[in-house]
Structures are given as structure tokens and as C-alpha cells.
OpenMM code with the backbone's topology and positions (N, CA, C; nanometers):
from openmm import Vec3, app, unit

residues = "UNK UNK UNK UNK UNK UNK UNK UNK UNK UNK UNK UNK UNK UNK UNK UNK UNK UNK UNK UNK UNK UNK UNK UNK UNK UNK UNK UNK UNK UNK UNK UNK UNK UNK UNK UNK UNK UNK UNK UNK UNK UNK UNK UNK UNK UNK UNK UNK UNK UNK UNK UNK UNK UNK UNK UNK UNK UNK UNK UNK UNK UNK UNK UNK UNK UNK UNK UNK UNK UNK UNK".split()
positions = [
    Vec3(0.0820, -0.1197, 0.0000),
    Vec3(0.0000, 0.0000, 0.0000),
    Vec3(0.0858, 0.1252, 0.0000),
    Vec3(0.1855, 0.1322, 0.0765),
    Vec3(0.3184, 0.2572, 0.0514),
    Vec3(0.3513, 0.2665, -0.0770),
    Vec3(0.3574, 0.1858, -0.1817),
    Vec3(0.3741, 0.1567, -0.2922),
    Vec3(0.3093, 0.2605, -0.3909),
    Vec3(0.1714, 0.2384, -0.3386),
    Vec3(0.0418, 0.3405, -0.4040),
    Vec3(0.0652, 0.4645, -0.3920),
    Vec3(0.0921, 0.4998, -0.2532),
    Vec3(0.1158, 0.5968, -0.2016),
    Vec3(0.1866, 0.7195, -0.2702),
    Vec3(0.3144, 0.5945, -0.2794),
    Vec3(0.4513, 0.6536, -0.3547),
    Vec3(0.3918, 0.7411, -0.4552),
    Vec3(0.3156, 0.6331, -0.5454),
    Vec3(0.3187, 0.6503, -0.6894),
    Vec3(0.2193, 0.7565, -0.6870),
    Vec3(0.1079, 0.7766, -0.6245),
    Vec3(0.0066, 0.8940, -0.6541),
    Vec3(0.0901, 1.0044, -0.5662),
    Vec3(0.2054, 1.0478, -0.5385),
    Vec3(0.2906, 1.1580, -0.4779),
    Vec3(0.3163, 1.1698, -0.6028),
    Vec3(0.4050, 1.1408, -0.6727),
    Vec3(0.5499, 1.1181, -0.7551),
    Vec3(0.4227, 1.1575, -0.8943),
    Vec3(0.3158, 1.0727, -0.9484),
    Vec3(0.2240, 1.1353, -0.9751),
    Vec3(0.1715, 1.2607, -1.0162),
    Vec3(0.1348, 1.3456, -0.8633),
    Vec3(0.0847, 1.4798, -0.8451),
    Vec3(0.1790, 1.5484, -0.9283),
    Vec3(0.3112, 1.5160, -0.8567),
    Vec3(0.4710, 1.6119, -0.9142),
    Vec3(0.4938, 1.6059, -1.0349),
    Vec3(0.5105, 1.5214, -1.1078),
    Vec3(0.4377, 1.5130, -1.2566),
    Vec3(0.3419, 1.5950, -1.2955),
    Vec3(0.2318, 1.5816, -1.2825),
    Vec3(0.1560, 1.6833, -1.3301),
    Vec3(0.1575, 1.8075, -1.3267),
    Vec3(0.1615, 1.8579, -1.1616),
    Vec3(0.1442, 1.9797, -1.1251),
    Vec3(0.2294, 2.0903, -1.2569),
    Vec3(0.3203, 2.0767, -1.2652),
    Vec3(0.3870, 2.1320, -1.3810),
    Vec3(0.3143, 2.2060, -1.4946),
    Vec3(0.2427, 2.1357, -1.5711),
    Vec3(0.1584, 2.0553, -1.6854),
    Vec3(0.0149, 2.1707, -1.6470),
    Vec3(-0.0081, 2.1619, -1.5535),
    Vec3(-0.1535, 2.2706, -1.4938),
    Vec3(-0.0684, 2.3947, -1.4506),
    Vec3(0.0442, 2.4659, -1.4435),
    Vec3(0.0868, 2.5291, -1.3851),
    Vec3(0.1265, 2.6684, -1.5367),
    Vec3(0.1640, 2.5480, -1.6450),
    Vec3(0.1701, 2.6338, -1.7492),
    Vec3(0.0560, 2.6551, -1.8367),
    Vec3(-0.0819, 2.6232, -1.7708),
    Vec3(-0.1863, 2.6488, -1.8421),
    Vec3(-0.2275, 2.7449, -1.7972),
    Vec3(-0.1819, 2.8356, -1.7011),
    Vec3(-0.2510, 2.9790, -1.6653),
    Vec3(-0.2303, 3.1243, -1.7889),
    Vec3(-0.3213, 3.1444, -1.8550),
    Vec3(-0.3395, 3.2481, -1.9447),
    Vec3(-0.2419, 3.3588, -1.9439),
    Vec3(-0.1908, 3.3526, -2.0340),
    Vec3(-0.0655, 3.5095, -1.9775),
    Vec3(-0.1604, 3.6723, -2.0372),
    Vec3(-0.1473, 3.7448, -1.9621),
    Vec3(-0.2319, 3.8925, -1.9179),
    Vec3(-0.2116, 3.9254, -2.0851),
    Vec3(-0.3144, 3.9597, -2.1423),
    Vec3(-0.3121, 4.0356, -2.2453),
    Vec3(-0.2299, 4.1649, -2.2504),
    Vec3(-0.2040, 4.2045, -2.3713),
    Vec3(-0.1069, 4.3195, -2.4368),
    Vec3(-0.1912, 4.4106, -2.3657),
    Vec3(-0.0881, 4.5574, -2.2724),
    Vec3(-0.1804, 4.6583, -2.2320),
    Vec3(-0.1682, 4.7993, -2.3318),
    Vec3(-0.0833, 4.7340, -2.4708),
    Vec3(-0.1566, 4.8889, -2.5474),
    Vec3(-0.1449, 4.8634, -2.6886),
    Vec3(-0.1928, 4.9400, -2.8124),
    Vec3(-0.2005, 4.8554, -2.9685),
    Vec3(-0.0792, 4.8411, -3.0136),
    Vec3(0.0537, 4.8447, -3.0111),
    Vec3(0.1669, 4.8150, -3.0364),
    Vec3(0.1940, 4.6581, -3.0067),
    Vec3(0.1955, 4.6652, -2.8758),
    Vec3(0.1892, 4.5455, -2.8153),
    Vec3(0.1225, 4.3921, -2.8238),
    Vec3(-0.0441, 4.4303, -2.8577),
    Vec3(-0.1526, 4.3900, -2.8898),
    Vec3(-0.1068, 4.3586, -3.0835),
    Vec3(-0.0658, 4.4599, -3.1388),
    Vec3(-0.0244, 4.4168, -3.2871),
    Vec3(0.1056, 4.3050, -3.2888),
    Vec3(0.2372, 4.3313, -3.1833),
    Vec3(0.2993, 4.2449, -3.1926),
    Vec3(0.2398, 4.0781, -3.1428),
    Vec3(0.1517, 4.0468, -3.0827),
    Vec3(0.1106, 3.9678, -3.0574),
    Vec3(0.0210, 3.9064, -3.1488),
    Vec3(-0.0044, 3.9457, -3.2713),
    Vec3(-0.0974, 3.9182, -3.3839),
    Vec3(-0.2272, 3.9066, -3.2920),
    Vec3(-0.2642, 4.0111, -3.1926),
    Vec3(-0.3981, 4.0027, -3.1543),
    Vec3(-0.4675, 4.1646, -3.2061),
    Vec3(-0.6131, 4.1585, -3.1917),
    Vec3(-0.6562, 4.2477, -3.2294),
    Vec3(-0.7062, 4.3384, -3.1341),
    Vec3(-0.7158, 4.4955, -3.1915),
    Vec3(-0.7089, 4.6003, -3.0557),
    Vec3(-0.8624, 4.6578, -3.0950),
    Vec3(-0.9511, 4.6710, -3.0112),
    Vec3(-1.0322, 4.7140, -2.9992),
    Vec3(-1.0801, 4.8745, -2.9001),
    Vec3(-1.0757, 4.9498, -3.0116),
    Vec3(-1.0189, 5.0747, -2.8959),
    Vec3(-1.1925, 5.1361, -2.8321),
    Vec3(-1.2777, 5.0818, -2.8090),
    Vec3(-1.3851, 5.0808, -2.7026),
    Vec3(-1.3744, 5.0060, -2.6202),
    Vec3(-1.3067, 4.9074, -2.6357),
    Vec3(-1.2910, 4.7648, -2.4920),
    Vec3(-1.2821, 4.8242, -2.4255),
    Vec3(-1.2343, 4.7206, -2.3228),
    Vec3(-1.1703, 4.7489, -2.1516),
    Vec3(-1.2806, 4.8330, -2.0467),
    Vec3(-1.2091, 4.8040, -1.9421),
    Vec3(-1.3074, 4.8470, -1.8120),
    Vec3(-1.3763, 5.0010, -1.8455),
    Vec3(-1.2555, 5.0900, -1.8392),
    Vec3(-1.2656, 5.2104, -1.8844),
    Vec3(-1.3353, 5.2758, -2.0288),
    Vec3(-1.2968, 5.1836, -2.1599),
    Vec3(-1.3393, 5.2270, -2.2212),
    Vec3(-1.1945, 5.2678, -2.3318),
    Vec3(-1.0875, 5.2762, -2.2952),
    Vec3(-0.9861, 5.2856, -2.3535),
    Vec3(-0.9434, 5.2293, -2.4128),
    Vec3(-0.9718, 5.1353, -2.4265),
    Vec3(-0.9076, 5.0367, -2.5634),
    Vec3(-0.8773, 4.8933, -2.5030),
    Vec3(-0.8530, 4.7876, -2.5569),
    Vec3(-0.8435, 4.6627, -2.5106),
    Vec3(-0.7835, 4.5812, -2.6110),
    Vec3(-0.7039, 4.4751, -2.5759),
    Vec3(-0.6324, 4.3747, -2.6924),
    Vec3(-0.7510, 4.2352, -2.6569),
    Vec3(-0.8014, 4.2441, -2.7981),
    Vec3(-0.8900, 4.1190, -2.7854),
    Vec3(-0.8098, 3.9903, -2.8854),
    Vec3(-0.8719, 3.8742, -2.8428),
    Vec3(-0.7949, 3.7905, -2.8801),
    Vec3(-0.8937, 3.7643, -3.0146),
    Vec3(-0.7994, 3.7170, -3.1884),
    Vec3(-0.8647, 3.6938, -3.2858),
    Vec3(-0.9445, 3.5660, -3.2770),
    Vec3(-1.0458, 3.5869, -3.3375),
    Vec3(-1.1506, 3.4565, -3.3585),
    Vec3(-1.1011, 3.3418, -3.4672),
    Vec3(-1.0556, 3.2807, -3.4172),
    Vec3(-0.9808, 3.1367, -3.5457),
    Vec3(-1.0644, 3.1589, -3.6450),
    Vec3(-0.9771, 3.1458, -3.7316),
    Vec3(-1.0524, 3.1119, -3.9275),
    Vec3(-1.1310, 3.0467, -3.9333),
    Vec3(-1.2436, 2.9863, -3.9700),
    Vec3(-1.3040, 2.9334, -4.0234),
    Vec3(-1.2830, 2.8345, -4.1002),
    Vec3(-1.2465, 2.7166, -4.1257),
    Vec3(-1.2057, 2.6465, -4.2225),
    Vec3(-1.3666, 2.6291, -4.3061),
    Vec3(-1.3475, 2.6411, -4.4537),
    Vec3(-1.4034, 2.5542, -4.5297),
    Vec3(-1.4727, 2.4594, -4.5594),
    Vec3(-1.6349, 2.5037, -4.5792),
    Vec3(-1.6523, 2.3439, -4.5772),
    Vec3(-1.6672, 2.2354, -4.6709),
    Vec3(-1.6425, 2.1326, -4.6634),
    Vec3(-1.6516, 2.0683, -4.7880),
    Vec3(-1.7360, 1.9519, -4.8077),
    Vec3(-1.8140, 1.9311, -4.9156),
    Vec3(-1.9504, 1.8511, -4.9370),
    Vec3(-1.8799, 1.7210, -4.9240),
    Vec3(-1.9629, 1.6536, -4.8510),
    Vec3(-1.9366, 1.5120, -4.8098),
    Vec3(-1.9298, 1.4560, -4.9517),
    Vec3(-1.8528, 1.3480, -4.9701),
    Vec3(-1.8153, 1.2927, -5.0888),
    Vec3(-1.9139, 1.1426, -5.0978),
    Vec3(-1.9612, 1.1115, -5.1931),
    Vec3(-2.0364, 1.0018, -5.1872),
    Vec3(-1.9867, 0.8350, -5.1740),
    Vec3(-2.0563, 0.7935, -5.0752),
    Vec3(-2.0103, 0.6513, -5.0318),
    Vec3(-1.9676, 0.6034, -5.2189),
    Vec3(-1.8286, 0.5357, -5.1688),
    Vec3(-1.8236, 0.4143, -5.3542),
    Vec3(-1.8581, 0.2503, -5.2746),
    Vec3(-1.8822, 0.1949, -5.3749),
    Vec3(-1.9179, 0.0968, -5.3914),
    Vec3(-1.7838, -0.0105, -5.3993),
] * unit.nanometer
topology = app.Topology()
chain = topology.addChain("A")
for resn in residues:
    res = topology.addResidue(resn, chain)
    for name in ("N", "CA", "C"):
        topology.addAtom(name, app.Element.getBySymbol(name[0]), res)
């Protein structure tokens, strides 16, 4: 049973890492910044009203007509 133990410690430490670099990094705070980041600046955003770096909406891919079952 120490065995288990071990392994769901040794486990956690493993992971924790892994969840640690999934925290969002703070958006660009002005349009320079926001442009180097290939994000887009929206200058009504934000709390104030001053402008805000919003993040772009992914492309759209294409859609393409299902191809018919062959025989």
C-alpha cells in the first residue's frame, strides 16, 4: 500500500507542472503590443473604455460537401 502511495505523490509532481503552465498570460496593455502579438485592438474595450487587446476569432475552415459513399 506505501507503494500506491509513492506513486500517486510522484504522480501529483508530474503533473502539477503541466496545470501550472496552463494559466493564461495577461493580455497586451496597449495597440503596439496587442499588434505584436498578432492580436486584435479594440479601442472601445476594456473596463474604462480605452481600448483593449482582444484575442482573434480562429478562421473558419471551409466546408466541404461530403463525398459520396463508392461501392
Amino acid at each position: 500500500m506505501k507503494v500506491f502511495a509513492i506513486a500517486a505523490v510522484l504522480a501529483g509532481i508530474a503533473v502539477a507542472p503541466a496545470f501550472a503552465q496552463t494559466a493564461a498570460a495577461p493580455a497586451p496593455a496597449n495597440k503596439a503590443d496587442c499588434e505584436k502579438a498578432k492580436m486584435k485592438w479594440d479601442d472601445k474595450g476594456g473596463k474604462d473604455g480605452k481600448g483593449a487587446c482582444m484575442a482573434m476569432a480562429p478562421a473558419a475552415a471551409p466546408a466541404k460537401p461530403a463525398e459520396p459513399m463508392k461501392k
